[in-house]
C-alpha positions as CSV (number, residue, x, y, z in Angstrom):
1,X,-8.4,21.7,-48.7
2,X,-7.0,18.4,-49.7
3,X,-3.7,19.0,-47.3
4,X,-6.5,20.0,-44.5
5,X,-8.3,16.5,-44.7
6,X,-5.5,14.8,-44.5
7,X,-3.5,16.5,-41.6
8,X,-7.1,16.0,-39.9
9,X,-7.1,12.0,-41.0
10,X,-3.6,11.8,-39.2
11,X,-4.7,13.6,-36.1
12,X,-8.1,11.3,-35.3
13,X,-5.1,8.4,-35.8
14,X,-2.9,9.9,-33.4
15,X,-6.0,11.2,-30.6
16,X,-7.4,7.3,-31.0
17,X,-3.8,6.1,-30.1
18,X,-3.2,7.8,-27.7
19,X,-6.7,7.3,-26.4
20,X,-6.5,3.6,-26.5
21,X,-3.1,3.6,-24.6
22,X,-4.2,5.6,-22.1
23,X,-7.0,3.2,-21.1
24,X,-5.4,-0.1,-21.3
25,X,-2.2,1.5,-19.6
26,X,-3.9,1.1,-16.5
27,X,-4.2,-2.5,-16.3
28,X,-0.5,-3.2,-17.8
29,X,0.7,-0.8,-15.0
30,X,-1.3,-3.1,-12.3
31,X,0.4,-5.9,-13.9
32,X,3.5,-4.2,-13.8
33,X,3.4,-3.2,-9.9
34,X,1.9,-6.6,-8.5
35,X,4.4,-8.8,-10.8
36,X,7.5,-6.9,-9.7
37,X,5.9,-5.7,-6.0
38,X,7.0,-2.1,-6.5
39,X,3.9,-0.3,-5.3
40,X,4.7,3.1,-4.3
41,X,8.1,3.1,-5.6
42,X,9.5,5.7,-8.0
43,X,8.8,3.1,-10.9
44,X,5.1,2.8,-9.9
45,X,4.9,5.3,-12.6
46,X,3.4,5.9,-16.3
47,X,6.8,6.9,-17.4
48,X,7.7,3.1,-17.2
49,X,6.8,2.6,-20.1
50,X,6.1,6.4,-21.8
51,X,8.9,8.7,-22.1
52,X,6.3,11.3,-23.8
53,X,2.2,10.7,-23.0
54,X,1.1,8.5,-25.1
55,X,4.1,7.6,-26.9
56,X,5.7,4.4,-26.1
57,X,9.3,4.2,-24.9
58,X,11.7,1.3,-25.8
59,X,10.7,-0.6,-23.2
60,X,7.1,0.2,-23.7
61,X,7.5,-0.8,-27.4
62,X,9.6,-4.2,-26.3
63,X,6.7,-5.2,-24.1
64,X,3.6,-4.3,-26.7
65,X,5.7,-6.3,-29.5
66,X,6.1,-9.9,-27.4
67,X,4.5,-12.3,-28.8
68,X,3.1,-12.5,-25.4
69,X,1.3,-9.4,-25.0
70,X,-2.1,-9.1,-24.0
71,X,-4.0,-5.9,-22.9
72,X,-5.7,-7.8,-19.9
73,X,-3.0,-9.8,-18.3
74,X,0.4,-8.4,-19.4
75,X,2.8,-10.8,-17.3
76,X,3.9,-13.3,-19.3
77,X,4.9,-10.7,-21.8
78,X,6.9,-8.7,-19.0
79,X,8.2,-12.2,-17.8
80,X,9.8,-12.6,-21.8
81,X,11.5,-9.5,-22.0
82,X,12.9,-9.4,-18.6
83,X,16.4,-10.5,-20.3
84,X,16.5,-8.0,-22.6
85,X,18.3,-4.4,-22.7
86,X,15.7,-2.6,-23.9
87,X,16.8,1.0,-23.6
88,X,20.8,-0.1,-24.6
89,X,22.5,1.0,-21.3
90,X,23.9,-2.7,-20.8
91,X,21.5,-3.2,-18.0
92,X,19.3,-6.0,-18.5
93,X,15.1,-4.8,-18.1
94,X,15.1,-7.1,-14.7
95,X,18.1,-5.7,-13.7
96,X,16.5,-2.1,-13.7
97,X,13.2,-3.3,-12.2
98,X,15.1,-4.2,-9.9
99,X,17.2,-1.6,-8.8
100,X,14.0,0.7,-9.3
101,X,15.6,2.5,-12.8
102,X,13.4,2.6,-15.7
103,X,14.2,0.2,-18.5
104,X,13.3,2.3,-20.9
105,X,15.4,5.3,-20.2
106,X,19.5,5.1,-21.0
107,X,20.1,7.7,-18.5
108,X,18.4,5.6,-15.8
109,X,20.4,3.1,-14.6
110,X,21.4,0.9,-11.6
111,X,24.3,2.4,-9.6
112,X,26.6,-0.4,-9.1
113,X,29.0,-0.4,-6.1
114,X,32.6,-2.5,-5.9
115,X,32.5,-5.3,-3.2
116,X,34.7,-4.9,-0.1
117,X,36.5,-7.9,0.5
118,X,36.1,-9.3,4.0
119,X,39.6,-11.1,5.2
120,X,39.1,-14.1,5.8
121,X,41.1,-15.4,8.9
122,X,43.2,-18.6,9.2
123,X,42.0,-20.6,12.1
124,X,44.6,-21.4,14.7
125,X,45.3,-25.0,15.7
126,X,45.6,-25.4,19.7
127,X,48.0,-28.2,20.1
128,X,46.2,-31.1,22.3
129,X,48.2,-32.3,24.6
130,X,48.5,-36.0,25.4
131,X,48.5,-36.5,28.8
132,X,51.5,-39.0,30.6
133,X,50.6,-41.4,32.4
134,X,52.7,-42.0,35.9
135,X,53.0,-45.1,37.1
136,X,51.2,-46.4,39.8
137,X,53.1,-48.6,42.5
138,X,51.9,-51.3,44.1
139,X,53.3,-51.9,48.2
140,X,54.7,-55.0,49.4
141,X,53.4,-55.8,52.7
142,X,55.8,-56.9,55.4
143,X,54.6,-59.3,57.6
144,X,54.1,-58.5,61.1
145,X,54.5,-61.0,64.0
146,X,52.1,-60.6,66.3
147,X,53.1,-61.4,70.2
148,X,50.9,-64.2,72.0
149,X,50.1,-62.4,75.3
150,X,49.0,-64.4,78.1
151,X,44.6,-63.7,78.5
152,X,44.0,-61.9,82.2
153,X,40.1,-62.6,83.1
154,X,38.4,-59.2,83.8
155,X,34.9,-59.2,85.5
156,X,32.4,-58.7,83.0
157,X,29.5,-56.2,84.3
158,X,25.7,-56.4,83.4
159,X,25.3,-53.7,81.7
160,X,22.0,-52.1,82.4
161,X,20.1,-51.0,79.1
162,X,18.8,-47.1,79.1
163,X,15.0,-47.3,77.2
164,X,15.3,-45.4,74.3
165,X,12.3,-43.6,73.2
166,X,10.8,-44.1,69.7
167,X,9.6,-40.2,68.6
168,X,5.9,-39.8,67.3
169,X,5.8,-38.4,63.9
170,X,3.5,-35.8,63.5
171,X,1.4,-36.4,60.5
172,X,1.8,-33.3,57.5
173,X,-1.2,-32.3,56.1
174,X,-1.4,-32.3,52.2
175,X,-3.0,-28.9,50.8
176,X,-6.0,-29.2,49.2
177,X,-5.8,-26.7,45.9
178,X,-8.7,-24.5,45.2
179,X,-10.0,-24.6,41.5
180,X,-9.8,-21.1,39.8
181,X,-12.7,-20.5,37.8
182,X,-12.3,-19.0,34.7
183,X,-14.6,-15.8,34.1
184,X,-17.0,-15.7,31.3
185,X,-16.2,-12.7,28.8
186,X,-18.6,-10.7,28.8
187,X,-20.0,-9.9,25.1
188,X,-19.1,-6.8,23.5
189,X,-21.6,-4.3,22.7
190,X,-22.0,-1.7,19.9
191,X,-24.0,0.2,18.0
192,X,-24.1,-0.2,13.8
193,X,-25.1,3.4,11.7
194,X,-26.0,2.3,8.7
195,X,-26.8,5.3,5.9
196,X,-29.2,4.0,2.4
197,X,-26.3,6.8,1.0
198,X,-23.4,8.6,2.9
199,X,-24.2,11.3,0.2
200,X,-26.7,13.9,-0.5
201,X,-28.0,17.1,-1.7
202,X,-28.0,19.8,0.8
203,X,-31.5,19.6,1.9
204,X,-32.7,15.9,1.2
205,X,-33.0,13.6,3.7
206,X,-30.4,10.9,4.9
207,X,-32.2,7.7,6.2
208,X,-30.0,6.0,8.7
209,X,-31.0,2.1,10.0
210,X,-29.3,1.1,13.1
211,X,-28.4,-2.1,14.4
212,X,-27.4,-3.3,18.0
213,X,-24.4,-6.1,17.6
214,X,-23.2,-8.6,20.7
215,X,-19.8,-9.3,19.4
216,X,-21.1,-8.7,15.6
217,X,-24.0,-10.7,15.8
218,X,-27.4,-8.9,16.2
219,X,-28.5,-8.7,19.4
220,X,-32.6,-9.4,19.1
221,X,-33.1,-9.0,22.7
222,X,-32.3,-5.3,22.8
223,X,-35.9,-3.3,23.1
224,X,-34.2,0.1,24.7
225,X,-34.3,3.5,23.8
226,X,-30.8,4.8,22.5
227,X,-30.0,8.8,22.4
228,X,-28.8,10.9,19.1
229,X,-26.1,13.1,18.9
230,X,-24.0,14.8,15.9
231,X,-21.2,16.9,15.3
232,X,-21.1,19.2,12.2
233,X,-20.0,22.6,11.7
234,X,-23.3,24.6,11.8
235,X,-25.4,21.9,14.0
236,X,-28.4,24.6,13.8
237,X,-29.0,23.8,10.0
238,X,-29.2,20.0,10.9
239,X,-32.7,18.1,11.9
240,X,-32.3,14.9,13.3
241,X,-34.2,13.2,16.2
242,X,-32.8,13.0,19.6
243,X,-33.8,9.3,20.4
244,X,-34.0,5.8,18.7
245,X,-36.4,3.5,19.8
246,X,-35.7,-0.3,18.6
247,X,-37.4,-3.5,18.4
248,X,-36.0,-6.5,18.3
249,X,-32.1,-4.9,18.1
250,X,-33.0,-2.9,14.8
251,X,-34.1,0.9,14.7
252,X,-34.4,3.6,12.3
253,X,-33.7,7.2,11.8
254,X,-33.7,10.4,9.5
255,X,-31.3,13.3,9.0
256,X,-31.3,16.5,7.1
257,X,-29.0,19.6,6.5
258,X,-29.9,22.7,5.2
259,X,-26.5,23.7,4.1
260,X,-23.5,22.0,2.4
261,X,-21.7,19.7,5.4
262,X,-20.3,17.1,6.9
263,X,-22.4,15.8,9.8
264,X,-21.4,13.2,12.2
265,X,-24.2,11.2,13.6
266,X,-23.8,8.9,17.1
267,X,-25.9,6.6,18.9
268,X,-25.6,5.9,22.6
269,X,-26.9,3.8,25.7
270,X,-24.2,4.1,29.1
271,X,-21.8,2.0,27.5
272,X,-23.2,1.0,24.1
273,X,-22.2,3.7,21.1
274,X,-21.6,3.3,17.1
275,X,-21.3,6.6,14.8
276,X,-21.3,7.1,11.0
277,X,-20.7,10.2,8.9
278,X,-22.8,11.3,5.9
279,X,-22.4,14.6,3.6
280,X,-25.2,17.1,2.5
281,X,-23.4,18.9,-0.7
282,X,-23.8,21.8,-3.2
283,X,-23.5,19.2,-5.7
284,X,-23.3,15.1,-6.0
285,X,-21.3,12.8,-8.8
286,X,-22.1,9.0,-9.2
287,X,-18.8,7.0,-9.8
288,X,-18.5,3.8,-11.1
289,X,-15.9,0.7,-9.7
290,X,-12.8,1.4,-11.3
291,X,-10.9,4.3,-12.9
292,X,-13.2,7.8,-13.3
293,X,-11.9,10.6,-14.9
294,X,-14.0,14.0,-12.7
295,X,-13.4,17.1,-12.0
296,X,-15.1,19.5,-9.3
297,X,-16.4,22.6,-10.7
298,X,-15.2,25.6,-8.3
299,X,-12.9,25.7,-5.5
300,X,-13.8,23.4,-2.6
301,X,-14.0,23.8,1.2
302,X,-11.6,22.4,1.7
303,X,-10.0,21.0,-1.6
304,X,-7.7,18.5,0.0
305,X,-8.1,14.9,-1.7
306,X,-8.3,12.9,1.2
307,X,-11.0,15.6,2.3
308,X,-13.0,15.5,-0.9
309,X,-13.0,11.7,-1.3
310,X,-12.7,10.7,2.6
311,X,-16.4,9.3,2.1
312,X,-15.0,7.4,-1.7
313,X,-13.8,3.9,-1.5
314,X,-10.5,4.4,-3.4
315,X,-7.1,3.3,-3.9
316,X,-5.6,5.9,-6.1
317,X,-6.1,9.4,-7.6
318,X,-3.5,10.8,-10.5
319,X,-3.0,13.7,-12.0
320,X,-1.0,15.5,-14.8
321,X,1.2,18.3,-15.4
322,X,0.9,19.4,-19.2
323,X,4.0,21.3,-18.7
324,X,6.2,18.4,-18.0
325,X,3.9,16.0,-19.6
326,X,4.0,13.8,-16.5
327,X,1.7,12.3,-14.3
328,X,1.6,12.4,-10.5
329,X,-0.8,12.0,-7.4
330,X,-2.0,15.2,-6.5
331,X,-2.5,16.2,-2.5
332,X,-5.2,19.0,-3.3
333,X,-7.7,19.3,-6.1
334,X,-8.4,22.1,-8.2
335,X,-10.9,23.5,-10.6
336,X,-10.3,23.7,-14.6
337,X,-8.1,20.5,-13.9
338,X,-9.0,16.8,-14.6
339,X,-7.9,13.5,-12.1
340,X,-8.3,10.1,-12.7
341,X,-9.4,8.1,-10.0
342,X,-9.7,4.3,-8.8
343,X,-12.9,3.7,-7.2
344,X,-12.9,0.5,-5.1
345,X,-16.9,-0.2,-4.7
346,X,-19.9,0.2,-6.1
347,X,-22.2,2.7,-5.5
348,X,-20.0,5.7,-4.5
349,X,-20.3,9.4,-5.2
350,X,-18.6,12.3,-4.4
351,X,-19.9,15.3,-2.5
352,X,-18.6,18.5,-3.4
353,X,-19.2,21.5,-0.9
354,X,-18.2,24.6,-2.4
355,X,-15.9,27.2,-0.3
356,X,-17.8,30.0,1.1
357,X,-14.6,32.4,1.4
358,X,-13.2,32.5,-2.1
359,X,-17.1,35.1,-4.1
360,X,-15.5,37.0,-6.1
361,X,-12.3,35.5,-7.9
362,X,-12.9,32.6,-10.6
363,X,-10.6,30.1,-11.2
364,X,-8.3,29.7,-13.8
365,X,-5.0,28.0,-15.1
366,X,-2.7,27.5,-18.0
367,X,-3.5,25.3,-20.8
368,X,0.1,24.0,-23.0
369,X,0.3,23.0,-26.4
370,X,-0.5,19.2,-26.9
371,X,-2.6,17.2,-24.3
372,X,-4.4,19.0,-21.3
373,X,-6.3,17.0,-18.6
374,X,-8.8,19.6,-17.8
375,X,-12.6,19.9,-15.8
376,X,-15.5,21.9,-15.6
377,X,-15.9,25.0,-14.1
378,X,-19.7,26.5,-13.2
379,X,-21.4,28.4,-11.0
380,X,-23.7,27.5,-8.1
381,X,-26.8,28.4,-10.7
382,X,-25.2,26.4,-14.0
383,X,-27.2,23.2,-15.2
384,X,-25.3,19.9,-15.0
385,X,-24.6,19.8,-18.6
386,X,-23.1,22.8,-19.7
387,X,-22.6,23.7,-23.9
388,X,-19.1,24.3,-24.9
389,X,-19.6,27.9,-26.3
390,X,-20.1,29.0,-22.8
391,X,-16.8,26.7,-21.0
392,X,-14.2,27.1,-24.1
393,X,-15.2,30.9,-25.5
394,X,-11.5,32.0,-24.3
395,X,-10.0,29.8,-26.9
396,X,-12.3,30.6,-29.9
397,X,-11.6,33.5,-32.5
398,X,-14.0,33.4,-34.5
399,X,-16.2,31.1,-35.7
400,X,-13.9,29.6,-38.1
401,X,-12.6,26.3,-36.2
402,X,-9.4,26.9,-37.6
403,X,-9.0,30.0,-35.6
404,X,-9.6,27.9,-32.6
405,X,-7.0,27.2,-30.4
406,X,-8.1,23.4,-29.2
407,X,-8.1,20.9,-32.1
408,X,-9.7,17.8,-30.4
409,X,-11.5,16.6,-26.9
410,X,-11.6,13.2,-25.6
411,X,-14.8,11.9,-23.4
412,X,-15.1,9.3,-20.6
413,X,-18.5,10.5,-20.1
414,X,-19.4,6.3,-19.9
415,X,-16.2,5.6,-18.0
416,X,-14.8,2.7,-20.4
417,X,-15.3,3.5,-23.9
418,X,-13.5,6.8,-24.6
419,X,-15.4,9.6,-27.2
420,X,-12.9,11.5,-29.7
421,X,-14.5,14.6,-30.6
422,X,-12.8,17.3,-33.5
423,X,-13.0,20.7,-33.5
424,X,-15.5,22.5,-36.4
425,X,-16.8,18.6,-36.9
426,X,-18.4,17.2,-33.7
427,X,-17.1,19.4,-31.1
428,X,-19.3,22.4,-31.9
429,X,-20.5,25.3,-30.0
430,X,-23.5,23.2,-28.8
431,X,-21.9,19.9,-27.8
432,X,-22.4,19.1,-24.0
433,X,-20.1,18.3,-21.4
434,X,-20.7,17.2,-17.5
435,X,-20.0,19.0,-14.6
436,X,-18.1,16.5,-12.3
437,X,-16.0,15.4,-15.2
438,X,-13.0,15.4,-17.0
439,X,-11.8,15.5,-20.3
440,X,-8.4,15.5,-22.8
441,X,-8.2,18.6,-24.3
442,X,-5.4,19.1,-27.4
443,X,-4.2,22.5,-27.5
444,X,-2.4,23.0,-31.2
445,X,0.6,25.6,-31.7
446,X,-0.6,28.8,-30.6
447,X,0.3,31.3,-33.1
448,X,2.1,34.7,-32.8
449,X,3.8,34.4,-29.6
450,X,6.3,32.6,-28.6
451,X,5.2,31.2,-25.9
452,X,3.7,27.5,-25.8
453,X,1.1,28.2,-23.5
454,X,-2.9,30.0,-22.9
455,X,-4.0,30.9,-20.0
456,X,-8.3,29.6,-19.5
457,X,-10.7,31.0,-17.1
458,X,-13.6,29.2,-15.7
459,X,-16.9,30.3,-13.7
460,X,-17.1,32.5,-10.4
461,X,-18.9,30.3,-8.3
């Protein structure tokens, strides 16, 4: 019993590490990428500083040990231990940042290549030459003697003068240039949809206010009538009027959906037109500004990220592979698996529409010994908060919580302070967890098999 309590003492020690690394990781790694500008690169990466989620790696354990170091601005500390070698593969840390190797991996390092002397070539002199100068002589004159002739007297005539006429100049006329006038631009004109939410429940109404802007200012003169289109996949299930009347450049309108879509709404007069795009779901999750941990709880239509979240101000989504115990941004998201992602604003949700083709099979997936990042599974009639005898009952036997094969679970359910719960202790048969979330889920040795891995079913939709 004693040897139970204690193995039990080391574990909440271990889960609250790990727990409390996870969350400030995410700032240090913003630190990280905007200090060093490697956004996107293969070092914009958790493994920078974690060989083995949540352990530390050398350089991980250099940086958390400066003197330096704090959780909520971590530059100076990465500034001190640029010089260093932290993972002993004679590569300084900056010299690794910057050849995008991780410092704290000896087997990562910067390939180095041997210069190629360029020849350098020996100018050649061109001789000047200095010209010669040739003498210039000067002539002697010889005089000449000039004969004295005798004078004969010639007549001399009157010449008679021939008028010579003085030409009239013909005056040139100077052009006289034309001002060109410079047209007035003519103020652009649009229309501005603007939804109270750009989600909702399939069958709850949207309200949408509109606004008529002349080159983004509000255009208070505007007293027309403006017509209402939309595009959506089944536009029969959609009511929505089919004019706007405004006063005084401002009008307002509302939309409904009886079935889980995406409906495109646009407002037009000739040459005036604006649009926006709202979503009716099967099921809506608040987010919070920063990093949320969710989940969507049965296979989506379709389950592509930038599909699900296209209507989520985000810059990020990450996932991880318990197999490889690495993390990585996912293109498509899945049930029974958790993400992490950076929401932007405030106010945001996320819409889930469930897939109408996939009735029959539930989902499922493999959970590995250690650390899973899991999610919720339910079906379309399943409450929000679901007990976790009914979400976990494949990894129970028996109702001795040693039998069980998950030790631990760690909440975000508040989306900054994390929640350690133990198995047999506080996570019980009737604790609750939240559809639309996500949750770390320790899986211990599993026992009799020599394999290091469950496999976990979920809910048919």
């Amino acid at each position: 019993m004693v040897r139970r309590i204690i193995s039990a003492i080391l574990l909440l020690t271990i889960v609250g590490l790990a727990v409390i690394g996870t969350s400030a990781n995410t700032d240090i790694r913003g630190d990280f990428v905007t200090h060093y500008g490697v956004a996107g690169t293969r070092i914009d990466s958790c493994n920078t500083c974690h060989n083995v989620i949540p352990y530390l790696n050398s350089y991980g354990t250099d940086l958390r040990n400066d003197p330096a170091f704090d959780r909520n601005n971590a530059t100076q500390a990465l500034i001190n231990i640029e010089e260093r070698d932290s993972d002993g593969d004679t590569f300084s840390n900056i010299d690794e940042i910057r050849g995008l190797t991780f410092p704290g991996n000896e087997s990562d390092f910067p390939v180095t290549e041997t210069p190629v002397e360029t020849p350098v070539e020996t100018p050649v002199e061109t001789p000047v030459e200095t010209p010669v100068e040739t003498p210039v002589e000067t002539p002697v004159e010889t005089p000449v003697e000039t004969p004295v002739e005798t004078p004969v007297e010639t007549p001399v005539e009157t010449p008679v003068e021939t008028p010579v006429e003085t030409p009239v100049e013909t005056p040139v006329e100077t052009p006289v240039e034309t001002p060109v006038e410079t047209p007035t631009p003519t103020p652009v004109m649009s229309f501005e949809l603007i939804p109270d939410t750009t989600t909702e429940l399939k069958g709850m109404p949207i309200n949408i206010n509109i606004r008529v802007l002349s080159d983004s200012e509000l255009e208070t003169d505007y007293n027309r009538t403006a017509n209402i289109t939309i595009t959506a996949n089944n536009t029969d299930a959609v009511t929505y009027p089919q004019t706007a009347d405004f006063t005084d450049g401002m009008a307002s309108i509302e939309i409904n959906s009886d079935v889980a879509q995406y409906v495109t709404v646009t407002a037009t007069d000739e040459d005036i037109s604006g649009s926006t795009t709202v979503v009716f779901a099967d099921r809506v999750f608040n987010l919070s500004k920063g990093w949320n941990l969710i989940s969507i709880p049965n296979f989506a239509d379709t389950g592509e990220v930038d599909q699900v979240l296209q209507l989520v101000e985000h810059n990020g989504v990450v996932g991880y592979d318990p197999a490889t115990k690495l993390f990585s941004t996912p293109t498509e998201l899945m049930p029974l698996y958790g993400y992490w992602v950076n929401v932007t604003a405030d106010n945001q949700s996320l819409g889930f529409i469930a897939s109408t083709n996939i009735t029959t099979v539930p989902p499922s997936r493999d959970l590995y010994e250690g650390w899973n990042l899991i999610g919720i599974s339910a079906s379309r009639d399943d409450p929000i908060s679901m007990n976790v005898s009914e979400l976990l009952m494949d990894l129970k036997f028996g109702a001795d919580p040693t039998l069980w094969l998950y030790t631990s679970l760690v909440s975000y359910d508040n989306n900054s302070v994390p929640i350690t719960y133990v198995a047999g202790r506080d996570l019980t048969d009737s604790t609750s967890l939240m559809q639309g979330r996500g949750y770390w889920l320790f899986i211990k040795s599993i026992p009799i098999t020599d394999k290091n891995n469950v496999p976990w079913s979920g809910r048919q939709w």
